[in-house]
C-alpha positions in Angstrom: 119.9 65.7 94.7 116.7 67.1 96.0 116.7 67.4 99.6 113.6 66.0 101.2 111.7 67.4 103.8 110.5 65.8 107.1 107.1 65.4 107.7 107.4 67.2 111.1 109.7 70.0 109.8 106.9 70.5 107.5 104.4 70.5 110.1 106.0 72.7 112.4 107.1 75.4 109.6 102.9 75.2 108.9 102.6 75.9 112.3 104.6 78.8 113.1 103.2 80.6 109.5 100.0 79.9 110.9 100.8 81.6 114.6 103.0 84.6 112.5 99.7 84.7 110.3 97.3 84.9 112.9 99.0 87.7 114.5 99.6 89.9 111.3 96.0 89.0 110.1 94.6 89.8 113.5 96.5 93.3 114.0 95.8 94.3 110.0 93.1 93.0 108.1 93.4 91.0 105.2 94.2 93.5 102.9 96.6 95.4 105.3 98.7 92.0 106.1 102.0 91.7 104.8 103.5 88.3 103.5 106.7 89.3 103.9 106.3 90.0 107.4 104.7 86.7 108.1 107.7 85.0 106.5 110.0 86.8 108.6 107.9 86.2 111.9 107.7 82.6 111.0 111.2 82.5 110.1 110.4 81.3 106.6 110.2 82.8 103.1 107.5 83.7 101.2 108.6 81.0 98.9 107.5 78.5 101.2 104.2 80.1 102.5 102.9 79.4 98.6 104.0 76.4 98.5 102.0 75.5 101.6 99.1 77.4 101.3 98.8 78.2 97.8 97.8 82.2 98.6 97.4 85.0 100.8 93.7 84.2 100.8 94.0 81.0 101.3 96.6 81.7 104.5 93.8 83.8 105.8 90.9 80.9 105.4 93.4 78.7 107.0 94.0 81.2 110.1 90.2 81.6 110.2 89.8 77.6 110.1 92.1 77.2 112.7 90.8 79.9 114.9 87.4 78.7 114.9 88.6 75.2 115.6 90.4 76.1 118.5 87.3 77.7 120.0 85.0 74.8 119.0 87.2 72.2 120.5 87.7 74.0 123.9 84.2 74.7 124.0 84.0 70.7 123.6 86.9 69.3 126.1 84.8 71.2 128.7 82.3 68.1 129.0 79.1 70.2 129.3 77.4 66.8 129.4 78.4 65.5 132.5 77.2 68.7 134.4 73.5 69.1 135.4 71.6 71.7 132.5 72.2 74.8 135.3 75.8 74.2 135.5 76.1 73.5 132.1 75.3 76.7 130.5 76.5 78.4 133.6 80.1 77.0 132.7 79.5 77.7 128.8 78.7 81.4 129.2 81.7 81.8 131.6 84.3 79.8 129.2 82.8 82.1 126.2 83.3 85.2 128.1 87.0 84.2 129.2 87.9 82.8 125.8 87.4 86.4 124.8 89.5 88.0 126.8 92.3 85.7 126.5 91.9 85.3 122.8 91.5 89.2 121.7 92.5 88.0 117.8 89.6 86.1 117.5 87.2 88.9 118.0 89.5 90.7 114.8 90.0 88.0 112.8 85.8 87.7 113.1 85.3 91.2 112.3 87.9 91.3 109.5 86.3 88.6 108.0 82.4 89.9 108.3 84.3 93.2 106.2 84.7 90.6 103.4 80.7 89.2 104.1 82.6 86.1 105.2 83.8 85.0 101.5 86.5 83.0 102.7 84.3 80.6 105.3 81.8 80.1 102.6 84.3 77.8 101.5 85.0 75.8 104.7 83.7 72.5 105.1 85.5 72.5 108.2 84.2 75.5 110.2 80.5 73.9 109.4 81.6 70.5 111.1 82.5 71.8 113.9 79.9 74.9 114.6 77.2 72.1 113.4 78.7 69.8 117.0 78.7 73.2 119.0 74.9 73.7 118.1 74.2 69.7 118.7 75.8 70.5 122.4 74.3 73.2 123.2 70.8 72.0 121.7 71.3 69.1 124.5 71.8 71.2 127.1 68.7 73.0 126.6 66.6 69.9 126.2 68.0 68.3 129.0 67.2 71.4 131.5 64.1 70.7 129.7 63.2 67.9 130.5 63.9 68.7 134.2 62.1 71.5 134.1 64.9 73.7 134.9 64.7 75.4 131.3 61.9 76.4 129.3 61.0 74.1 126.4 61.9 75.1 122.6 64.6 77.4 123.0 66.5 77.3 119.4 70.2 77.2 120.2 71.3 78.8 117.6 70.1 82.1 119.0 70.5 81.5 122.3 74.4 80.8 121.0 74.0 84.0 119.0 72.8 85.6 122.6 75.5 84.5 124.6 78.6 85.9 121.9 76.8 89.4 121.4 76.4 90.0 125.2 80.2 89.3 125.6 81.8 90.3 122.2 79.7 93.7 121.8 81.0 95.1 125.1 84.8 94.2 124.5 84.7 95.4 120.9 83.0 98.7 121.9 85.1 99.1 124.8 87.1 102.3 123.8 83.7 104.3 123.0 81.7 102.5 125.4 84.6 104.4 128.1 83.5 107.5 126.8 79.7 107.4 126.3 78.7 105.6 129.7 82.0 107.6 131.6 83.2 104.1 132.8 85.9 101.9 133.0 85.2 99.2 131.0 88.2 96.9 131.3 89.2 96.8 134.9 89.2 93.6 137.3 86.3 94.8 138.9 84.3 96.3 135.4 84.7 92.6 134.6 83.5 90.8 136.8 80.5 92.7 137.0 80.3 92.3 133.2 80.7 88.4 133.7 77.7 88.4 136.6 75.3 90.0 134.4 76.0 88.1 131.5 75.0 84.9 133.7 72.3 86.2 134.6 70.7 87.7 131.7 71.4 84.3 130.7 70.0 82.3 133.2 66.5 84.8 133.2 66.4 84.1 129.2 66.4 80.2 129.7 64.4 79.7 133.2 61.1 78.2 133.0 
């Protein structure tokens, strides 16, 4: 007789492939991640990571769905809309900077997947949802500071949003170079904080009416 599976023995098996995943993806590419070692990680078999995700490729769109979801939904339990339009922004461009540095595989699991011209989130109904609420929030932020006149009128989030990633995710993936061209620490207490002050206020100057 077949044995059965519970629902949350399947869910939490899905859940430690996907942790194991995000690690091996994260640390090797796509093309350099082994299945085997995911299995072993996640204390599964390879068996079972086909059955519940159908391919490598598909593991990796899942890791990539999951990673982007996990940003997304942080970036939405911090209630940016009960702050005043300053404060708001303020509070995003600090949460994106710390979400990078406590979440280093998301910054590799992006690049990996820009080396495959992001084939697998072309397929992702999911990652569009989500980024689509980010914009909306953000887009309300600037039109309520707006409206105040704390903000300039008919800033396009989008590349604000583009803006505040690149001035946080260029210096910590060009940290190792950046060390040796500008003969700095880069990655120190101090180095960081710095980093996170300007990065508020380029902000800030890019928005102000």
């Amino acid at each position: 007789m077949k044995q059965e599976v519970h629902p949350r023995d399947a869910e939490a098996t899905r859940a430690r492939i996907l942790a194991a995943a995000k690690r091996e993806f994260a640390r090797n590419g796509l093309a350099g991640a082994r299945v085997d070692v995911i299995a072993d990680r996640a204390c599964a078999n390879k068996r079972m990571i086909y059955h519940y995700f159908g391919s490598k490729e598909a593991l990796f769109t899942a890791v990539l769905e999951a990673a982007y979801v996990d940003i997304r939904t942080a970036e939405q339990a911090l209630a940016l809309d009960h702050l005043e339009p300053k404060e708001a922004l303020e509070t995003l461009v600090r949460f994106t900077w710390e979400y990078y540095l406590k979440n280093p595989e998301f910054i590799t699991l992006v690049n990996s997947e820009n080396l495959h011209q992001a084939r697998h989130l072309k397929q992702s109904s999911i990652v569009k949802v989500v980024s689509r609420r980010f914009v909306a929030m953000v887009d309300d932020i600037l039109k309520r500071g707006a409206a105040v006149g704390t903000f300039r009128a008919g800033i396009d989030p989008v590349q604000l949003n583009i803006t505040i990633a690149a001035i946080g995710y260029y210096y910590l993936t060009n940290r190792y170079t950046g060390e040796i061209v500008f003969e700095r620490g880069m990655m120190s207490d101090d180095a960081l904080r710095q980093r996170l002050e300007f990065n508020l206020d380029s902000i800030m100057r890019i928005v102000q009416a």
